[in-house]
C-alpha positions in Angstrom: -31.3 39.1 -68.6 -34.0 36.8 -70.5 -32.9 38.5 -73.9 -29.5 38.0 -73.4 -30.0 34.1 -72.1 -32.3 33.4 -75.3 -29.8 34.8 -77.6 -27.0 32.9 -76.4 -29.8 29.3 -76.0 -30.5 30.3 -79.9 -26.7 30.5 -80.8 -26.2 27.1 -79.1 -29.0 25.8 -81.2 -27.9 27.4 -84.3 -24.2 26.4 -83.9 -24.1 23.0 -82.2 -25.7 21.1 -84.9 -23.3 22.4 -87.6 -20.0 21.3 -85.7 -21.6 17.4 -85.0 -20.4 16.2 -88.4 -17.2 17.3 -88.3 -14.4 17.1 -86.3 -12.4 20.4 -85.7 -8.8 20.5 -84.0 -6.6 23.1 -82.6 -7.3 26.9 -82.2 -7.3 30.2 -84.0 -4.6 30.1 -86.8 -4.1 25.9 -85.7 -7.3 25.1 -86.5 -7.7 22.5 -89.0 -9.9 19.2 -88.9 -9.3 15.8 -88.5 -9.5 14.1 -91.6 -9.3 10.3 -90.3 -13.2 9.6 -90.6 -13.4 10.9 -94.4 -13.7 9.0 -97.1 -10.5 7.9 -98.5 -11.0 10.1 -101.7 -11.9 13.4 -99.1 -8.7 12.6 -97.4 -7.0 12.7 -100.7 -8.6 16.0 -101.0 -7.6 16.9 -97.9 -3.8 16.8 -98.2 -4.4 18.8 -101.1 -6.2 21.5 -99.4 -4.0 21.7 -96.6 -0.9 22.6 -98.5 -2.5 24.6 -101.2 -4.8 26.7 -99.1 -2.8 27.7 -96.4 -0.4 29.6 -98.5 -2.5 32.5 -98.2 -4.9 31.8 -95.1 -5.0 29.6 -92.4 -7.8 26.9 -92.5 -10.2 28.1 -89.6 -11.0 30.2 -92.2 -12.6 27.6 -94.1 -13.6 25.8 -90.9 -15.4 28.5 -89.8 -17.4 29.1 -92.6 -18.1 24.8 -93.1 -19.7 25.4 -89.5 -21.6 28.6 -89.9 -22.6 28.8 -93.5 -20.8 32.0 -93.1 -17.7 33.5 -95.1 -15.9 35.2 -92.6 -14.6 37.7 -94.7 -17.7 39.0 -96.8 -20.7 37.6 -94.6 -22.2 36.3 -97.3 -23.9 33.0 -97.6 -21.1 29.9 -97.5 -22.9 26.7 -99.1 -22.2 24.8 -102.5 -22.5 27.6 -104.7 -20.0 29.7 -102.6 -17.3 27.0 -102.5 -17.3 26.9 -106.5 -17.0 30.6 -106.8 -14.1 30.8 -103.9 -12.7 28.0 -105.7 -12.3 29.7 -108.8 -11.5 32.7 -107.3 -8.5 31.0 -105.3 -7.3 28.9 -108.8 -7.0 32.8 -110.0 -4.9 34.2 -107.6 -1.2 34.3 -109.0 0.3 32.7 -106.1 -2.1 30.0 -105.5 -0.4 27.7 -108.2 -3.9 25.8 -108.0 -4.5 23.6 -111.2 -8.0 23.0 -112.4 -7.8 19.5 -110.5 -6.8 20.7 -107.8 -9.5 23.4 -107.1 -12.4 20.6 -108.1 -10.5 18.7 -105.6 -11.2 21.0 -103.1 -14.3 22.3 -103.9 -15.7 18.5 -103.9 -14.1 18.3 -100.0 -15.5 21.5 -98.8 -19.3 19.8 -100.8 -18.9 17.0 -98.5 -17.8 19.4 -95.5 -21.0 21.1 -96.2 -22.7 18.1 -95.8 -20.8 16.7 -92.8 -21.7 19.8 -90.7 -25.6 19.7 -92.0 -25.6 16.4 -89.7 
């Protein structure tokens, strides 16, 4: 019983303080976040990730690893590095239709994601 209450008291400590920068909305494959406290420039970004991403995933994936530091997918590490590299992996894919822009665009947003959930 003590294990299994400090386990979940260290989850809560790992996990709260990644979600207080940002604010998340909706559930499971509706999850997406609220873009009206960004920057003007991040919202710009935004609108840019929300149509281009979601043609192959929804965006809890991406949530989900702003908030963890977690790729869902591999388990690997997500922070600054790991956005550039999924970034370039995305503009890669045939059906992305991502230009150059567009993926530093979004790669800069998921940077200051990063950031937001470090608060």
């Amino acid at each position: 019983m003590q294990r299994t209450l400090l386990i979940i008291i260290s989850i809560c400590l790992l996990v709260a303080p990644c979600q207080a920068g940002l604010k998340v909305i909706g559930k499971g494959d509706k999850t997406s976040l609220d873009p009206t406290g960004f920057p003007p420039a991040m919202q710009t970004n935004f609108a840019i990730m929300r149509v281009k991403c979601i043609k192959c995933h929804s965006l809890e994936r991406t949530v989900v690893a702003i908030q963890t530091g977690i790729a869902p997918i591999s388990s690997q590490p997500f922070d600054r590095n790991a956005a550039r590299a999924y970034g370039v992996k995305m503009m890669r894919k045939p059906d992305s239709n991502m230009s150059k822009p567009e993926v530093k665009a979004v790669v800069e947003l998921m940077n200051y994601l990063i950031d937001e959930a470090a608060q």
